[in-house]
C-alpha positions, 0 to 999 in steps of 0.5 A: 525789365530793371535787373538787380544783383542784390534781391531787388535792390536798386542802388544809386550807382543803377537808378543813376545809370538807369535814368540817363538810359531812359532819357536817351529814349521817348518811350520810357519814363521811370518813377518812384513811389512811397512802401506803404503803396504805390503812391507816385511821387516823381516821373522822370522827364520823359513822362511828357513824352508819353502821357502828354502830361508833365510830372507836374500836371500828374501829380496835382490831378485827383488821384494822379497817374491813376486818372490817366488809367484806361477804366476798364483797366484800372480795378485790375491795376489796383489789383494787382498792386495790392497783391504785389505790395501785400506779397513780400516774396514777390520781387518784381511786378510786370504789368500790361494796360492801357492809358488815355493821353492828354489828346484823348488817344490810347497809349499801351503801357507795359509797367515793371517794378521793384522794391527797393530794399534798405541794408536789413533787406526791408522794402523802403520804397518802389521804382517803376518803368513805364513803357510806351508799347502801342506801335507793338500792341498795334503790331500785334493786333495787325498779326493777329489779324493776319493770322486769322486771314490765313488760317480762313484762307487755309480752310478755303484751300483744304475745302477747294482741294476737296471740291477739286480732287473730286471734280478732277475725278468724276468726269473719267467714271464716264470717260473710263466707263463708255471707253470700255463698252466701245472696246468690249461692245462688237455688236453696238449700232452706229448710233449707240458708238456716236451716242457713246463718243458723244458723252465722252467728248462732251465729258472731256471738253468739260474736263479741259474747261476746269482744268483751263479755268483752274490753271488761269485761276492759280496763275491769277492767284500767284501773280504768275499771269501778267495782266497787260492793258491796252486800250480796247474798243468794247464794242469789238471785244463785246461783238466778238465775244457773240461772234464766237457764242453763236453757235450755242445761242443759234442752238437754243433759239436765243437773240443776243443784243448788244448796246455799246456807244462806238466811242467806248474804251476800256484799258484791260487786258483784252485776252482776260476781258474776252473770257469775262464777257464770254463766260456771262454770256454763256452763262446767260446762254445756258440758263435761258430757255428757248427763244429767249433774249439775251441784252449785254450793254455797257456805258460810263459809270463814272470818271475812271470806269465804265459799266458793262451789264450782262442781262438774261430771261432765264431761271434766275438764281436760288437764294440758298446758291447766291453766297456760294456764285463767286467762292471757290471753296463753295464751288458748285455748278447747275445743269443748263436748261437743256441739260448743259454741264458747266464747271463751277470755276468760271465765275471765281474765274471772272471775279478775280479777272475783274478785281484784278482791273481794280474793278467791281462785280455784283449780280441781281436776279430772281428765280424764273425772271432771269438775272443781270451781272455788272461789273465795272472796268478802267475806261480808257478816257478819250484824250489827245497827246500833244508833242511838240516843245516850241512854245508858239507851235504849242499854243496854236496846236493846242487852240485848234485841238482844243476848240474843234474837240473840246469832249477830248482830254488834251495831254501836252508833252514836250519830248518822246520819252514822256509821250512813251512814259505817259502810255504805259498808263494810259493810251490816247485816242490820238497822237499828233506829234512833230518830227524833230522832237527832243530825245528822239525824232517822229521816227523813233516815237512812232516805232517805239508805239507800234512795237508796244501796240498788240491789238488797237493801234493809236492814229499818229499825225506827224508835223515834218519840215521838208525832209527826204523822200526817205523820212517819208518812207519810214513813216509810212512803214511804221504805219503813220495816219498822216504827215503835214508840211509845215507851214500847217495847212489849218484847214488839212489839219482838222481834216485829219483830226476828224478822220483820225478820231472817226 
């Protein structure tokens, strides 16, 4: 804001100092104008800068600055004008609107002006400051938009907690309840008193799933819990997920059928994806009724993921409940088939797992037909890391590699501190490396990978020169696949790759 010491006049010891401030800046230009309106006569330099216009090419356009002057916004200029050039008691303008510069984009513009008085204190003329202000108002809008974030988000948490402290709750009336028939009881029958442990074992293992699926949720929430991928074989982690559900399908006379390509890998945290596929699958379980199937299945869906699809025959899902599957704060859970209670959380549970991989979940379903859930995951691209820094050695490795398993990604490095580099991202299907390496000798790579593996372990061909019986013992305690002589054998050398990768 131009400030005065002489009820706004501006003399021209200021306008001098005011126009060598405002060259030092892009954002600011000043200009003057006649008293009998705001009638521009001269921009200083930096006007260029943010129009995009000269003061030249402003003041030859019809109208001048006034062209320039957003449409919705230029009746309230005029206006505002007018009042401030009819009201002498008013020293100083300050107005807010927008532009359109010479390349056709918005520009903010925040305007200040004054009068400048003569020695009788008459207004004789006016000067304006003209401020680019869009990074600010651009600012602004991302602050607003954030604030209306938080306060929705502020909402979903006052609603969960609601949900919540009543869930928490409701479970102990029974718990609370049956305990003191069983204290206060002498005459129950044996079946009454299991009867009676039963609804309370039930109702507490249910508890202990709301508060597991709770605590994961927030740790989730938090970035607390430490998602650590590794390349998974899918078609273990699916299987094992029916191994551990089987009781529950056995019960309900219910098929489970999985179909899942053996050379399918997924980079995931396997501890999470274990409870994604096992909380749709006891989904599945849990809506379908007696002898029933249930398909889970999983393929490529694109170069970076793959597709899991989790297929059932059951009651399907009523419309009103659709928006309401995925969302904590319209947490709600229907009873099973048979009668099965469930928490509510699970599937808020398995959306941020998911998401959390950078993967996506949806849902179809119709009522009384059944319902499918997909929801993607990072694959693990099946590759081959090369280590090897001769030249010549590198090429020929590279040919048979690449000739026998064209379906492989090749990725080539010349020492062990990229080949651990490249891991932390992405895990091969094989590593083929040779001893004397740069950095770090086969040795010390092959520890180094073993030390970070926790469940699918990377197949490793070492290529060692004649070294001691001792080197030979290390190997094979840090779990090599295969050592080669050098010279290669061409013919053992494949031999292996093949059994690696099969």
């Amino acid at each position: 804001m131009i400030k005065d010491t002489n009820k706004g006049a501006l003399n021209n010891l200021e306008a001098d100092f005011l126009s060598s401030f405002i060259k030092k800046t892009d954002s600011l230009s000043i200009w003057k104008a006649s008293v009998k309106d705001i009638n521009i006569k001269e921009f200083s330099e930096n006007i260029l800068k943010i129009t995009g216009y000269s003061s030249k090419d402003i003041l030859n356009i019809s109208d001048g600055f006034y062209a320039l002057i957003h449409p919705d916004d230029l009746l309230k200029i005029k206006k505002s004008y007018k009042r401030f050039i009819n009201n002498p008691g008013e020293e100083e303008l300050s107005v807010i609107y927008r532009i359109i510069n010479k390349d056709q984009n918005i520009v903010w513009i925040k305007e200040e002006i004054r009068g400048q008085k003569d020695i009788t204190g008459k207004i004789e003329s006016y000067i304006g400051v003209i401020q680019n202000i869009s990074e600010f108002k651009k600012a602004e809008s991302t602050l607003l938009t954030d604030n209306e974030k938080l306060l929705q988000l502020n909402k979903s948490k006052d609603k969960f907690l609601s949900i919540l402290s009543h869930d928490l709750r409701a479970p102990f009336t029974s718990i609370l309840g049956f305990t003191e028939i069983l204290m206060n009881e002498p005459d129950l029958t044996i079946n009454e008193k299991n009867e009676y442990l039963n609804y309370i074992h039930e109702s507490a293992q249910n508890q202990l799933q709301l508060i597991n699926y709770l605590l994961d949720w927030t740790r989730l929430q938090t970035g607390r819990m430490k998602i650590e991928p590794e390349r998974i074989h899918a078609q273990t982690l699916v299987f094992n997920c029916i191994a551990s559900l089987t009781g529950n399908a056995i019960r309900k006379n219910i098929d489970i059928k999985a179909s899942l390509p053996d050379n399918l890998f997924i980079q995931a945290d396997e501890r999470l994806i274990t409870q994604v596929v096992t909380n749709l699958l006891s989904n599945a379980i849990k809506y379908s009724r007696e002898n029933k199937h249930i398909e889970i299945s999983a393929e490529i869906f694109n170069d970076e993921k793959v597709e899991f699809i989790v297929k059932d025959q059951g009651i399907g899902i009523l419309d009103i409940y659709k928006e309401k599957l995925f969302r904590v704060d319209k947490k709600f859970s229907t009873e099973g088939t048979k009668g099965e209670k469930g928490t509510g959380l699970g599937l808020s549970l398995v959306k941020e797992i998911v998401e959390k991989h950078n993967g996506d979940i949806w849902f179809y379903t119709e009522v009384d037909a059944g319902s499918e859930f997909h929801f993607t995951l990072p694959s693990s691209q099946n590759s081959i890391l090369l280590v090897e820094d001769n030249p010549e050695d590198k090429l020929f490795l590279e040919k048979i590699i690449s000739e026998n398993f064209p379906e492989f990604k090749l990725i080539v490095t010349d020492n062990g501190y990229e080949a651990i580099t490249i891991m932390t991202s992405k895990i091969p299907s094989l590593i083929v490396t040779k001893h004397d390496i740069p950095f770090m000798d086969g040795i010390q790579l092959l520890k180094s990978i073993r030390k970070g593996e926790k469940g699918y372990k990377v197949p490793v061909i070492a290529i060692i020169p004649d070294v001691p019986e001792e080197t030979i013992k290390l190997y094979h305690e840090y779990g090599i696949n295969a050592l080669l002589q050098k010279p290669i054998d061409i013919k053992k050398f494949k031999e292996n790759l093949y059994s690696a990768l099969n």
